[in-house]
N, C-alpha and C positions, 0 to 999 in steps of 0.2 A: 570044686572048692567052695565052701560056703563064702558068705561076704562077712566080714566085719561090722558087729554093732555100730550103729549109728551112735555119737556121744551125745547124751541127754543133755550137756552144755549149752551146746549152740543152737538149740530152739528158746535155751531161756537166755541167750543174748541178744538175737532178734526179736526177744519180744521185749528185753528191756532197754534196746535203743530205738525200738517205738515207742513204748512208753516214755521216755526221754524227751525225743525228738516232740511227743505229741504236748508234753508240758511245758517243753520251753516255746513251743508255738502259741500253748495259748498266755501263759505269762507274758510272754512279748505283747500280743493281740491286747492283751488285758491293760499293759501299761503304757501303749502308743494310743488306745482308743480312751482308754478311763481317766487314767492317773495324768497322762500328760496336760492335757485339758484343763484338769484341778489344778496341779502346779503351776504352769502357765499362767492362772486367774489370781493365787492365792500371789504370784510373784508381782504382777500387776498391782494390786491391791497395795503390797506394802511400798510398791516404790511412788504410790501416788499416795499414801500416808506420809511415807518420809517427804515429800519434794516439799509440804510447806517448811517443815525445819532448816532446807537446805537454804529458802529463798530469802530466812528472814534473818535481818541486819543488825550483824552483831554490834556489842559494843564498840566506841571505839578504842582504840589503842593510845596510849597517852604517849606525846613523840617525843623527840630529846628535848624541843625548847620546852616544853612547858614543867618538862621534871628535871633537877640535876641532878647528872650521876657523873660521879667523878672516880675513876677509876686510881687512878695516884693517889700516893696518901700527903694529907700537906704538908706545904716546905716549912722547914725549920730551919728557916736563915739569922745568922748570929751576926749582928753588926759586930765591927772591933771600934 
């Protein structure tokens, strides 16, 4: 009995989950070795740009004695 053709399929899925497998290797490689680095430096950068804004002393707050606010509205008392 002869053998059954082999399907032309499954040599082009082992080669497309090597090509796969071999881009998301170097992608990964590419952004743990390059990118990470950059970001890392650029995230540095801006939290030592922000920290003087954090440290610097706002105005103050004006507190109850020195302003009134009077929540009720005035009495209108009627002598007899």
């Amino acid at each position: 009995m002869p053998s059954a053709p082999s399907s032309p399929v499954l040599p082009l899925l082992g080669r497309g989950l090597a090509a796969g497998g071999a881009a998301g290797l170097t992608a990964g490689l590419f952004s743990l070795l390059l990118a990470e680095p950059l970001m890392d430096r650029a995230i540095r950068a801006e939290e030592k740009r922000a920290a003087p804004r954090s440290t610097r002393t706002a105005r103050p707050r004006p507190s109850s004695t020195t302003k009134s606010c009077s929540a009720a509205p005035p009495s209108t008392a009627v002598s007899s």
